[in-house]
N, C-alpha and C positions, 0 to 999 in steps of 0.2 A: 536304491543305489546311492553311495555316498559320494558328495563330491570329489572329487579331484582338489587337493591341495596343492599342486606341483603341474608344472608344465612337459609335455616329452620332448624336454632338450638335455644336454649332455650335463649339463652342471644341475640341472633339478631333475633328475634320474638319478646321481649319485649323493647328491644329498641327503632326498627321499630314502634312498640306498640303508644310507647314513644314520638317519634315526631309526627305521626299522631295525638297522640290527642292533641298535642300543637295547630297544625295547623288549626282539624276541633272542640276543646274544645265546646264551647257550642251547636255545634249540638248532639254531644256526648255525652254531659253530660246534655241536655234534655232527650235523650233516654234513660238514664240510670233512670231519674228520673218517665220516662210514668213506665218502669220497675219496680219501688220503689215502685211505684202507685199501681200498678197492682199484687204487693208481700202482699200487706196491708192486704186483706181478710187472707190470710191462716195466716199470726202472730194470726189474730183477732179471726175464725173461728177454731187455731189451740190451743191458750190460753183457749175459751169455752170448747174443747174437754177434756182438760186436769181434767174441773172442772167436777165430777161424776155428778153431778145433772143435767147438760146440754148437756151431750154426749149423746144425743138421735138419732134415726137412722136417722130423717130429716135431722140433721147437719153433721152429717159423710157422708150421701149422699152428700148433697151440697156442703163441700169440696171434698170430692171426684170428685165429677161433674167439680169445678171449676180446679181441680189439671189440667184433662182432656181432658178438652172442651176450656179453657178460658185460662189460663196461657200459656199454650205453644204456642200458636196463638203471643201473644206477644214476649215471648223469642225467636221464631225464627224471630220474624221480627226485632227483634233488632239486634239479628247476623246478618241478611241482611246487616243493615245499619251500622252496624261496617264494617261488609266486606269492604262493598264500600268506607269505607272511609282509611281504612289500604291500597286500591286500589289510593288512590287520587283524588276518585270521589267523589264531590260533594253532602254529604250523604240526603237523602231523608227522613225527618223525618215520613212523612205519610206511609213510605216502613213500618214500624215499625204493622200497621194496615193492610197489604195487605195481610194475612193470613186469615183475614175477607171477604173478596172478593172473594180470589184467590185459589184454592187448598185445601179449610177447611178442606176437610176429608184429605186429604194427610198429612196435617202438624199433624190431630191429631193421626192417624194408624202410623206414622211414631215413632211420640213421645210414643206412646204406645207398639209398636215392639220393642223400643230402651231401655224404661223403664224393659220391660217383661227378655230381653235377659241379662240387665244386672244385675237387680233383681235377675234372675236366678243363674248367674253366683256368686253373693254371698252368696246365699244359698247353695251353694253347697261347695264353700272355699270363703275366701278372695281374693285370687290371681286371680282367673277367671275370680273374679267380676271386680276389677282391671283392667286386661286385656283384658275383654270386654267397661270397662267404657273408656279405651284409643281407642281403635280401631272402637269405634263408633262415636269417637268425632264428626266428620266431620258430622253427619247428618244433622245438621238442615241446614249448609251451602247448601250441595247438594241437599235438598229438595226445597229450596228457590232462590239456585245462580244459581242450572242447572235444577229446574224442575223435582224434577228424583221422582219417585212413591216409597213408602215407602218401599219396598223391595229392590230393584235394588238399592236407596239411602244407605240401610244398607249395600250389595253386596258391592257399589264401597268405601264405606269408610272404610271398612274391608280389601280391595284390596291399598285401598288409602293410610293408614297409616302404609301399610306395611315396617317396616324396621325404621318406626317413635315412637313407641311405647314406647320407652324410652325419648324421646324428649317431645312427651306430657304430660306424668306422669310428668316429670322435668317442664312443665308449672303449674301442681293442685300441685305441692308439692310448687312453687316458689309461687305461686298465695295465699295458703292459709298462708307461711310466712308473704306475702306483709300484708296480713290480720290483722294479728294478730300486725304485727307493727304495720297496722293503725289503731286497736284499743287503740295504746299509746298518737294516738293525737284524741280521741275518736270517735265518729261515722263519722265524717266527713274524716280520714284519710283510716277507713275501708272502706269509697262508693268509693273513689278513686282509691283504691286498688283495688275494683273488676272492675271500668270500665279499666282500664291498665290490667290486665288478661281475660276482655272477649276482649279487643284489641289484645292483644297477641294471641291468640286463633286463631283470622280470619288473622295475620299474617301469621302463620304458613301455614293455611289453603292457605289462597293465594300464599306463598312461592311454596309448596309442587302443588299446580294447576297450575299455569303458569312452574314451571319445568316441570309436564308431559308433558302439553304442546307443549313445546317447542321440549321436546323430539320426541314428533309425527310430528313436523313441521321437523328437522332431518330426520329423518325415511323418510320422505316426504309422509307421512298421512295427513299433513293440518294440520291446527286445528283450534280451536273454539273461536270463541271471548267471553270475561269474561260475563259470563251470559247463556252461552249455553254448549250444549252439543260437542263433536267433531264431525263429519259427521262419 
């Protein structure tokens, strides 16, 4: 296990971010582009909805379906392969597809517990929703990096981010500035901005995992190499 260079705080999360994707750029910014790829239907399907005439329940089904069934399979496997690469590893760009393979119903019950819970939590105030949408961040990582079944995924990242919950809100609040600047150098400064905050993301995430970690190798529990559970 290599040390930790970086702290999981909000400015050494995106830093970290920041040289990764110097280092592994165009694997990452393929991945961000299969993602672009794969966001096309709902802009396309979501412009038709808007028009009365072609909101019919076929098309509300099929995005629905694709929301679902189809997009999340990608978003989590791109977290994958950020992960691995805010890790130093050598990122995999077909990891991006291995929710097709691997797990399909886990990644989709997962995505849809995580949706439901935090859905819920804004309906009922702001803040819930909020502090549901922080304290689940971590899903798709744990669904993908350790295997974990969509429950137990949502269990340990509620456990996960305990005490981090201010640190990941300070990522979606820095993340949707980066945003908005890179709307000054137009579309191309805003994709930029969102691959440097979904880097940031699997930064924290892997900060915050190799500390427990470490913690239990202390404790002298052991612990798990990146990709696994602890015994």
């Amino acid at each position: 296990m290599q040390p930790l260079t970086y702290r999981p705080t909000v400015f050494s999360s995106y830093g970290h971010a920041g040289r990764q994707l110097r280092t592994y750029f165009l694997h990452l910014l393929l991945v961000a582009l299969i993602v672009g790829f794969f966001d096309i239907p709902l802009f396309v399907l979501g412009e038709s909805w808007d028009d009365a005439a072609a909101a019919t329940v076929l098309l509300q089904l099929l995005l629905t379906a694709y929301q679902f069934l189809i997009r999340p399979i990608i978003g989590f496997g791109a977290d994958l392969v950020y992960l691995r690469g805010m890790r130093d590893e050598a990122p995999d760009i077909t990891a991006v597809f291995d929710g097709f393979r691997r797990n399909y119903l886990g990644i989709v019950l997962a995505h849809l517990l995580t949706v439901a819970i935090i859905g819920f939590g804004f309906v009922l105030l702001i803040v819930p929703g909020l502090i549901f949408l922080c304290r689940l961040a971590f899903v798709p990582y744990l669904v993908m990096d350790k295997g974990l079944e969509p429950v137990a995924a949502v269990e340990k990242s509620w456990s996960m981010t305990r005490g981090y919950s201010w640190r990941i809100f300070g990522l979606y609040v820095t993340g949707v500035v980066l945003f908005i600047v890179g709307l000054l150098f137009l579309a191309v400064g805003a994709f930029f901005a969102l691959m440097w905050t979904r880097a940031a993301f699997a930064s924290l995430y892997h900060a915050i995992d190799q500390k427990e970690r470490e913690q239990l190798e202390a404790n002298g529990e052991g612990h798990a190499a990146p990709g696994t559970s602890p015994a």
